[in-house]
C-alpha positions as CSV (number, residue, x, y, z in Angstrom):
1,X,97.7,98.3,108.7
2,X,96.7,96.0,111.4
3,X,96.7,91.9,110.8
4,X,92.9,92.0,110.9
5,X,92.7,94.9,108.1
6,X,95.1,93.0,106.3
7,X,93.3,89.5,106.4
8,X,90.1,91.6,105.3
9,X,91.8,92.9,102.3
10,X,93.1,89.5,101.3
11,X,89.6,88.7,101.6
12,X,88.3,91.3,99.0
13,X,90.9,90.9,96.8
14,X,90.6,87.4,96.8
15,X,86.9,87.4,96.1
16,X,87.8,90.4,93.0
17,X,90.4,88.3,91.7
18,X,88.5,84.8,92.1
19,X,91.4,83.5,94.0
20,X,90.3,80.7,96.8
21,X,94.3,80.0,97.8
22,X,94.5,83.7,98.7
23,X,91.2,83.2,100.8
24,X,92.7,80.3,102.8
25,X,96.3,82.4,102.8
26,X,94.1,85.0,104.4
27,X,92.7,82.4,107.3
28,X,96.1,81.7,108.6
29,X,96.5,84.7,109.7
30,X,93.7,84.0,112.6
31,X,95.6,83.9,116.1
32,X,95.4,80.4,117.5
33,X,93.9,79.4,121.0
34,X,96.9,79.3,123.5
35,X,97.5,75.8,124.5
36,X,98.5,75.4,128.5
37,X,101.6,72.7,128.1
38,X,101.9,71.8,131.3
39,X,99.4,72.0,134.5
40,X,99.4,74.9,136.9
41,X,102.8,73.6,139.8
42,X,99.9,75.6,142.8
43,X,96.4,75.5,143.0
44,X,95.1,79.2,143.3
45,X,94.5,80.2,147.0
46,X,91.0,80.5,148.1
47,X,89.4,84.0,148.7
48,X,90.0,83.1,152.7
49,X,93.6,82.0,152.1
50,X,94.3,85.6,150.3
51,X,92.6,87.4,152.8
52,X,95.0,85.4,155.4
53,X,97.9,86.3,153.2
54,X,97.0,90.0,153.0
55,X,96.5,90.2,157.0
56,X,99.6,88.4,157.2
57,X,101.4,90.8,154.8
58,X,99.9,93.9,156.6
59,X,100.8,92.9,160.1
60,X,104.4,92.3,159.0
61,X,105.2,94.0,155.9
62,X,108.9,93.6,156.1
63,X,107.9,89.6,156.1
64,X,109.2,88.7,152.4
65,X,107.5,87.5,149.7
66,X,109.5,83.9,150.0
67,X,108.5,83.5,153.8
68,X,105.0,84.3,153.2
69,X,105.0,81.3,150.1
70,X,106.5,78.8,152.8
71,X,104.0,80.0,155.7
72,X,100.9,79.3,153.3
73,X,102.8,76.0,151.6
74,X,102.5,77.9,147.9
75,X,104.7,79.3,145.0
76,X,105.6,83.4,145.6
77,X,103.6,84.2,142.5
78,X,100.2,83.4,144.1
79,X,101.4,85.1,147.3
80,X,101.8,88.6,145.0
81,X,98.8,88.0,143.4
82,X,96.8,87.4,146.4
83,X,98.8,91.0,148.2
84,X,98.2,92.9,145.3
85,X,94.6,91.6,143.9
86,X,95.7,89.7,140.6
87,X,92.8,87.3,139.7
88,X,90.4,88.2,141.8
């Protein structure tokens, strides 16, 4: 059984039994909205600068990944996500 069948049987047995703790029980089990701790370090790169990055990448492809982050003044992540079409 998944967590969602499993909250959905609390539920039923809850309402059978007449037990309102094991409703509540049942509600914790609800995933909770991810909380970002600390601000993104890089702004993402504009769709211009990731075509410029993937020009870059394709005129030179030997050119690594760290070279690339210091040529555009960002972190190597957004320079793989701009070469290989993350977020877009």
């Amino acid at each position: 059984m998944r967590i969602p069948e499993i909250r959905d049987r609390m539920h039923a047995l809850a309402d059978e039994h007449g037990i309102a703790e094991l409703h509540d029980l049942a509600e914790q089990t609800r995933r909770r909205k991810p909380i970002r701790r600390a601000p993104p370090r890089w702004p993402r790169l504009t769709e211009n600068q990731k075509a410029a990055v993937r020009d870059a990448f394709a005129a030179n492809p030997k050119l690594g990944v760290r070279e690339l982050a210091d040529r555009f003044a960002t972190s190597i992540g957004r320079i793989s996500e701009a070469i290989r079409g993350f977020r877009e």
